[in-house]
LUMMARLO-672551 format. One line per field, with one value per residue (C-alpha): residue in three letters; chain; x, y, z. Coordinates in steps of 0.2 Angstrom, whole numbers. Example, Ala and Ser with C-alpha at 12.3 -4.5 7.8 and 13.67 -1.06 7.14 Angstrom:
2
type: ALA;SER
mol: A;A
px: 62;68
py: -22;-5
pz: 39;36
//
This chain:
308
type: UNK;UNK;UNK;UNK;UNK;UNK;UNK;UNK;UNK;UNK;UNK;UNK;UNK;UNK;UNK;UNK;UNK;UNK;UNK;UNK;UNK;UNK;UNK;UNK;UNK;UNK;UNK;UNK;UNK;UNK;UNK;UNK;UNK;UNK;UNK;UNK;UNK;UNK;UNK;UNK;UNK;UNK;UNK;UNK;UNK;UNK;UNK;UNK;UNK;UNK;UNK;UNK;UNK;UNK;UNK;UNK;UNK;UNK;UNK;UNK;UNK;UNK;UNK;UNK;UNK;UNK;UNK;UNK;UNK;UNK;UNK;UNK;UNK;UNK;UNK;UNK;UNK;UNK;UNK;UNK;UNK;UNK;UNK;UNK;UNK;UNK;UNK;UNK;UNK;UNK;UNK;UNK;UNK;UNK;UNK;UNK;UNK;UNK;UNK;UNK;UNK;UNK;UNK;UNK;UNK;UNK;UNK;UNK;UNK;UNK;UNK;UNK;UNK;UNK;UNK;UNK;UNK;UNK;UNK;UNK;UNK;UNK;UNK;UNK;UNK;UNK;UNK;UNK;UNK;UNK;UNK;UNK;UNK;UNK;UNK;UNK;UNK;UNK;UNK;UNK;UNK;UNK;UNK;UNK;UNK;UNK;UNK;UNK;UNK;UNK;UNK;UNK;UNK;UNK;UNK;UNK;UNK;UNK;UNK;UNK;UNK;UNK;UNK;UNK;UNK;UNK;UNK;UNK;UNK;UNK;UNK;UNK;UNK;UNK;UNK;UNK;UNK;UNK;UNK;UNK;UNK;UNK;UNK;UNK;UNK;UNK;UNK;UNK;UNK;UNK;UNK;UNK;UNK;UNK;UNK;UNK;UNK;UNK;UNK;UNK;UNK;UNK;UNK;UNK;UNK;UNK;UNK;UNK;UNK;UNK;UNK;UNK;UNK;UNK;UNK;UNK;UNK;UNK;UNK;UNK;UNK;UNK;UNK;UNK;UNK;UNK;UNK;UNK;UNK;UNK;UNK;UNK;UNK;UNK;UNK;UNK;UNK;UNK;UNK;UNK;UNK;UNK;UNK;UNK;UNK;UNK;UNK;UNK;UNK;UNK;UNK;UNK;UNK;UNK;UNK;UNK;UNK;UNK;UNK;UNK;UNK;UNK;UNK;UNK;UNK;UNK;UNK;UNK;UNK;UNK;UNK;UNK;UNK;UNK;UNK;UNK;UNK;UNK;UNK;UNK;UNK;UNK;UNK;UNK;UNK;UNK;UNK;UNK;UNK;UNK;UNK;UNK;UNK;UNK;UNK;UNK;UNK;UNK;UNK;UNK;UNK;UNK;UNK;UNK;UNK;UNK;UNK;UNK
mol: A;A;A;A;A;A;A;A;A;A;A;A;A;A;A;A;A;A;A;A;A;A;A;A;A;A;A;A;A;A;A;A;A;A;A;A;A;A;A;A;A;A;A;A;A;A;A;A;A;A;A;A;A;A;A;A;A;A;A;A;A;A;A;A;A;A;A;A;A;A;A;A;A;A;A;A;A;A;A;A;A;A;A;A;A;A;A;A;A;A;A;A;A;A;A;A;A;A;A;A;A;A;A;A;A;A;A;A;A;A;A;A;A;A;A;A;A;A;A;A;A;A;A;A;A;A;A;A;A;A;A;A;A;A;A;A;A;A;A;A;A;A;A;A;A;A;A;A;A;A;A;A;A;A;A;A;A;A;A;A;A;A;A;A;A;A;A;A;A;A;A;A;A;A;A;A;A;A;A;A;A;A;A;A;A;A;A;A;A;A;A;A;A;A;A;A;A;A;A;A;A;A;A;A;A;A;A;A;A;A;A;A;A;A;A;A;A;A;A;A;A;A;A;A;A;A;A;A;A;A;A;A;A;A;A;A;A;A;A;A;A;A;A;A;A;A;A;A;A;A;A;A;A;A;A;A;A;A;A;A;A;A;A;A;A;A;A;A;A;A;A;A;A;A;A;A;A;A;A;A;A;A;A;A;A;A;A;A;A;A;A;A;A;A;A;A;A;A;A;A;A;A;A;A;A;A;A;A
px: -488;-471;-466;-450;-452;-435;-434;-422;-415;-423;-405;-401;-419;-417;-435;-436;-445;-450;-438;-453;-467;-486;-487;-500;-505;-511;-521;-530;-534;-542;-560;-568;-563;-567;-554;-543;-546;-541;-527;-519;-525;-516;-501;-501;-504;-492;-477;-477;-477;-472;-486;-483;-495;-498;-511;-513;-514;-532;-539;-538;-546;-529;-527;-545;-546;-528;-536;-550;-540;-529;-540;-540;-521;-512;-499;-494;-489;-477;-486;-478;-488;-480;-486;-487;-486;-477;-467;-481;-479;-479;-497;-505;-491;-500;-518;-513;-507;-521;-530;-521;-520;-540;-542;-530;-538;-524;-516;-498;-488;-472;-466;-470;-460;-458;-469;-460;-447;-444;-443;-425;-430;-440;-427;-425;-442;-446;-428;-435;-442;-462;-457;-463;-447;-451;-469;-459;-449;-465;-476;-460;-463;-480;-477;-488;-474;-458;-447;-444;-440;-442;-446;-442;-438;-433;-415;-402;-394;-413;-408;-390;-399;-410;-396;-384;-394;-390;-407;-408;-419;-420;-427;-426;-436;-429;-429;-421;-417;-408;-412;-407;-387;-387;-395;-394;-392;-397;-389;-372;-374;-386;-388;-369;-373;-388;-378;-365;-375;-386;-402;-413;-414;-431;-432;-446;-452;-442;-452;-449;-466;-475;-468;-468;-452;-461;-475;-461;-452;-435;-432;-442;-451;-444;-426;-430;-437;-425;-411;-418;-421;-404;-399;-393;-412;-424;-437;-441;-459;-469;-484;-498;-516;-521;-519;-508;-495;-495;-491;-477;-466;-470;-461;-447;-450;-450;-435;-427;-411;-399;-393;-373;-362;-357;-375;-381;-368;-370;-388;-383;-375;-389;-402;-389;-394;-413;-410;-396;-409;-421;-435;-441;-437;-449;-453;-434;-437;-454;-468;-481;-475;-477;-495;-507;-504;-487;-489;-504;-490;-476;-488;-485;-501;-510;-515;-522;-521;-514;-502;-509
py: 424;415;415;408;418;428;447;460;476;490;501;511;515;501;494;476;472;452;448;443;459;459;469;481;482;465;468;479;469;456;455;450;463;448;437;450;455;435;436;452;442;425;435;443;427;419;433;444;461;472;481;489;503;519;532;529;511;507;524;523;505;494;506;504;487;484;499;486;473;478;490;480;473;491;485;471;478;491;498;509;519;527;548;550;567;563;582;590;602;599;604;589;576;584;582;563;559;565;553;539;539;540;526;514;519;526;539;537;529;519;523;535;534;545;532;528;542;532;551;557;575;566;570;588;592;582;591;607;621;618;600;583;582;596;588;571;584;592;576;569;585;582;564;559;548;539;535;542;533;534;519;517;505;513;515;516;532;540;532;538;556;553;550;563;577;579;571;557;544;528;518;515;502;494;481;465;449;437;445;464;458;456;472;491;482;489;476;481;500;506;491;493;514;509;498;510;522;514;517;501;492;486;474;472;465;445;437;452;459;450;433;430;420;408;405;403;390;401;400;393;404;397;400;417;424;415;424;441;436;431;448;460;466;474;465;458;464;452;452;440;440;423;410;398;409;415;398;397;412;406;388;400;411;400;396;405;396;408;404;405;415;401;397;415;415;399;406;424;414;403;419;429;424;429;446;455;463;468;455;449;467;478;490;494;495;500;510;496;497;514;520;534;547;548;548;563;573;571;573;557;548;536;515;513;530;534;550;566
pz: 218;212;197;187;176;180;185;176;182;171;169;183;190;202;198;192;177;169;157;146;143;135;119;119;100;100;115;105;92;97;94;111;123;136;127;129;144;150;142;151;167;162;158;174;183;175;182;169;174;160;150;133;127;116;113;98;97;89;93;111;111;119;132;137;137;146;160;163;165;178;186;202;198;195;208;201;184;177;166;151;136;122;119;101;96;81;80;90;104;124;125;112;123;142;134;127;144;152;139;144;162;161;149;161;174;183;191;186;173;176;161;146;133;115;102;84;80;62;53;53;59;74;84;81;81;100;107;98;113;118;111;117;129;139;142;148;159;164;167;180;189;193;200;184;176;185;171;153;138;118;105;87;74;57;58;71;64;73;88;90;86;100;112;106;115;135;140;155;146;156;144;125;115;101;86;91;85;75;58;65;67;50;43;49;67;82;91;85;83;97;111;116;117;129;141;143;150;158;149;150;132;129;116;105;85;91;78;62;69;58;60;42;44;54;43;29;43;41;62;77;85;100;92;90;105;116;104;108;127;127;123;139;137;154;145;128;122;114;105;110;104;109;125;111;108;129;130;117;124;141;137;132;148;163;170;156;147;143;124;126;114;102;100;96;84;74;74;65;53;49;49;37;19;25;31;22;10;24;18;37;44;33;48;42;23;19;29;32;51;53;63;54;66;64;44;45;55;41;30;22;15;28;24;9;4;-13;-15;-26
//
């Protein structure tokens, strides 16, 4: 199938990705597993191609439901899951792949990429030895994964750590959008690293993660997802849980309209009296963004749990 939705070169891997990808989170929380199911099918359809996942994401239940839906589509999709050790060893990352590959139904991921290193000694402890990196090494290996990646979006002071160490990462997944180039940006301090070397940028959280600056009417969604699109981006990862917003980013999608430079600017400027102080960024400020596993690791307290 055709689609004008256009294709984007994912760093130096030489695979093309959509320049628009399906969220997996939000898979995962939709009620009807039909519904959801639909919607991974719609999205597909419609020429997206690039799907978002982790292990953890409620318990196991996105990645099963997204391994249903393309079951007999597997080719048609680059598919991507996140391991989620959180500072634990090789071992627990091989037994979670081994998880995921069963619960997508596959045999081989596209992509697996380190989930949410927020924690600033994330770094040291998945570069540490019998650490989660070796298990990325190891999983490459066995022709289990093709390409290698890590996510985050606390700080861009954990990212540069990340990259710091003499590791080929082909992907990096990152917070992006017209609030970020105003406050502890990853556009200005990490994006530019990224390009450089040819590790492929993969945006994600367009609308804040929340969208709370929609429902306050502070930018378009429109305006903002074609900001982060605009961006030099492999894909920009978008959270969808229903047909109406599919439909929304697809408008933005097809035939995509590259915003110019002035434009991006005069739209900084607008966005820079809201997010100086961090309010429509709080995966960046607060915890509310960060998942329970990663929490029980650090031994930080869980949602809604109250510290002794």
């Amino acid at each position: 199938m055709t689609s004008d939705i256009p294709l984007r070169p994912l760093g130096a891997t030489g695979v093309m990705v959509s320049a628009l990808g399906l969220g997996g989170y939000h898979i995962g929380k939709m009620k009807s597993e039909r519904e959801a199911i639909a919607l991974v099918h719609a999205a597909i359809d419609a020429g997206i191609t690039f799907m978002d996942n982790a292990w953890e994401y409620q318990d196991g239940r996105a990645e099963t439901v997204m391994g249903k839906a393309i079951k007999d589509r597997r080719e048609q999709v680059f598919l991507m899951t996140k391991v989620c050790t959180h500072g634990r060893g090789k071992r627990e990352a091989m037994k979670q792949l081994e998880q995921s590959l069963r619960r997508l139904k596959t045999d081989t991921l596209d992509l697996w990429q380190i989930h949410e290193c927020v924690y600033d000694n994330d770094p040291e402890r998945h570069f540490a030895p019998g650490g989660v990196v070796e298990a990325l090494q190891l999983a490459q290996k066995q022709g289990k994964v093709r390409f290698v990646g890590f996510t985050g979006h606390k700080h861009p002071s954990i990212h540069l750590a990340m990259l710091k160490h003499d590791f080929r990462f082909d992907t990096c997944q990152l917070p992006l959008n017209c609030f970020d180039a105003s406050f502890r940006s990853f556009e200005r301090e990490v994006l530019p690293t990224l390009v450089g070397r040819g590790i492929a940028p993969l945006g994600m959280k367009s609308l804040g993660g929340d969208a709370r600056q929609l429902k306050k009417k502070v930018v378009p969604a429109q305006d903002a997802l074609r900001y982060a699109m605009s961006l030099p981006v492999a894909t920009t990862i978008s959270g969808i849980d229903s047909m109406k917003v599919l439909r929304q980013n697809l408008e933005v999608a097809r035939g995509f309209k590259q915003m110019s430079q002035k434009q991006m600017d005069a739209l900084r400027r607008r966005m820079r009296e809201h997010a100086t102080d961090g309010r429509y960024e709080l995966y960046k400020t607060t915890a509310a963004h960060e998942g329970t596993e990663g929490r029980k690791q650090h031994g930080f307290p869980g949602d809604g749990e109250v510290a002794a």
